[in-house]
TORDODREN-534322 format. One record per residue (C-alpha): z, x, y. Coordinates in Angstrom, 1 decimal, always signed. Layout:
// residues N
REC     zz     xx     yy
REC      Z      X      Y
...
***
This chain:
// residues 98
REC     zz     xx     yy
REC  -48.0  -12.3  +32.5
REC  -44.7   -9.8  +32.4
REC  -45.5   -9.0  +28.6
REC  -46.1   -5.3  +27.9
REC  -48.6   -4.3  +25.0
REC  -46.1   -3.7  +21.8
REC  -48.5   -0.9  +20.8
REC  -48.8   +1.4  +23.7
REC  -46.7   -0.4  +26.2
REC  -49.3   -1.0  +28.6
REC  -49.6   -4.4  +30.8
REC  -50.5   -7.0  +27.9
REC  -53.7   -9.1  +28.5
REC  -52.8  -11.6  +25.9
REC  -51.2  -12.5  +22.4
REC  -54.1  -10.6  +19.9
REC  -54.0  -11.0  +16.3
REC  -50.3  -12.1  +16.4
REC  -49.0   -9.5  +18.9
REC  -49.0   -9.3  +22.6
REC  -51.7   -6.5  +23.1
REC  -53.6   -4.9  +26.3
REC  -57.3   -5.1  +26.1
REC  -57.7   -1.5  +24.3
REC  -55.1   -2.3  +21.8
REC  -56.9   -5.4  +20.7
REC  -60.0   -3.7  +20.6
REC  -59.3   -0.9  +18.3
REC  -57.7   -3.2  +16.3
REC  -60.4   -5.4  +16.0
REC  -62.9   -2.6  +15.2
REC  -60.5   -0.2  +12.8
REC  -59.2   -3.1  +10.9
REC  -63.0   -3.7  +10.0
REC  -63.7   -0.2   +9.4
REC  -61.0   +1.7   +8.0
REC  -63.2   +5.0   +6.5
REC  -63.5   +5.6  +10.3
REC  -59.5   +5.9  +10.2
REC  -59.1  +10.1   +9.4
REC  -55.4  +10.9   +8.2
REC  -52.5  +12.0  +11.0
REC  -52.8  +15.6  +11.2
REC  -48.8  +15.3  +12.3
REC  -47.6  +13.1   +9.2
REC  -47.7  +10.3  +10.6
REC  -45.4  +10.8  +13.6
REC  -47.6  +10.9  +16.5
REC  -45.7   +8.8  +19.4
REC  -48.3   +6.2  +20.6
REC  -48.4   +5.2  +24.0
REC  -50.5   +4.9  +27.1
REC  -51.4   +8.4  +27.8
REC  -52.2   +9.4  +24.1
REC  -52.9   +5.9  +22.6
REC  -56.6   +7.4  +21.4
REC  -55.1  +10.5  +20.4
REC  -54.3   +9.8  +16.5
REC  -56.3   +6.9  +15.2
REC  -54.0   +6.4  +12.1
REC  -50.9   +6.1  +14.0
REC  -52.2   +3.9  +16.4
REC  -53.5   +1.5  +13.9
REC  -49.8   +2.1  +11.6
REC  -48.2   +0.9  +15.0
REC  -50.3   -2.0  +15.5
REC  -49.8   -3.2  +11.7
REC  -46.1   -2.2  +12.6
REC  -46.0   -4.8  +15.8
REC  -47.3   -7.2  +13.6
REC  -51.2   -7.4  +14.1
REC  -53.3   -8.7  +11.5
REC  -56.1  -10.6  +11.5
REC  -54.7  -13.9  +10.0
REC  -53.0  -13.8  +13.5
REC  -56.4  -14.4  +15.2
REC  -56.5  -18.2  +13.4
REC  -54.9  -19.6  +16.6
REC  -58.5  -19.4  +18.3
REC  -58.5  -19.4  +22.0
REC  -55.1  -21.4  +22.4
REC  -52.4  -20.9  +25.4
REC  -50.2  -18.1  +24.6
REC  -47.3  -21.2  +24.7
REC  -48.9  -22.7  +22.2
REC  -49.6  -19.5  +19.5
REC  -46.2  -18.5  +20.3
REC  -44.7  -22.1  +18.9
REC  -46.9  -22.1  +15.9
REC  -45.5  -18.7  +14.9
REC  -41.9  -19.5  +16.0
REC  -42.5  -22.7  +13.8
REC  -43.3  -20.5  +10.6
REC  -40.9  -18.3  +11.2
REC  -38.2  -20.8  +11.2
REC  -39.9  -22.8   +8.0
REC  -40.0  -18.8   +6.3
REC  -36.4  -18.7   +6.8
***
């Protein structure tokens, strides 16, 4: 797979809860969404830059960025499908949205 993660621009292992996503990204995602009391407010208004070397710097901005790529967990409802076939479903909607 050539996709890098849209939220810290890693290698992406796969398409995670609607976004293509490395491993860690999915993760935190997957925890934080579930638990957002653990998520402390940005200390630098919300501007941190998040990316591989300070991805678990600023949990706030990181989960902001992943909500920004389009993560959410209505994207998980694909299951374990090909990434061919989640992208076609959401390419589908998109087209029946518009």
């Amino acid at each position: 797979m050539n996709q890098q993660c849209k939220v810290c621009g890693e290698p992406a292992a796969g398409f995670h809860f609607g976004a293509f996503t490395c491993e860690g990204c999915k993760s935190f995602f997957g925890r934080s969404y579930n638990n957002l009391s653990s998520i402390s407010e940005c200390k630098n208004n919300g501007e941190c830059i998040i990316n591989k070397k300070n991805r678990t710097a600023c949990k706030a901005c990181r989960l902001r960025k992943c909500l920004m790529v389009g993560m959410s967990k209505s994207g998980s409802r694909y299951g374990r499908r090909s990434n061919w076939f989640k992208i076609h479903c959401l390419l589908q909607e998109q087209q029946q949205a518009a």
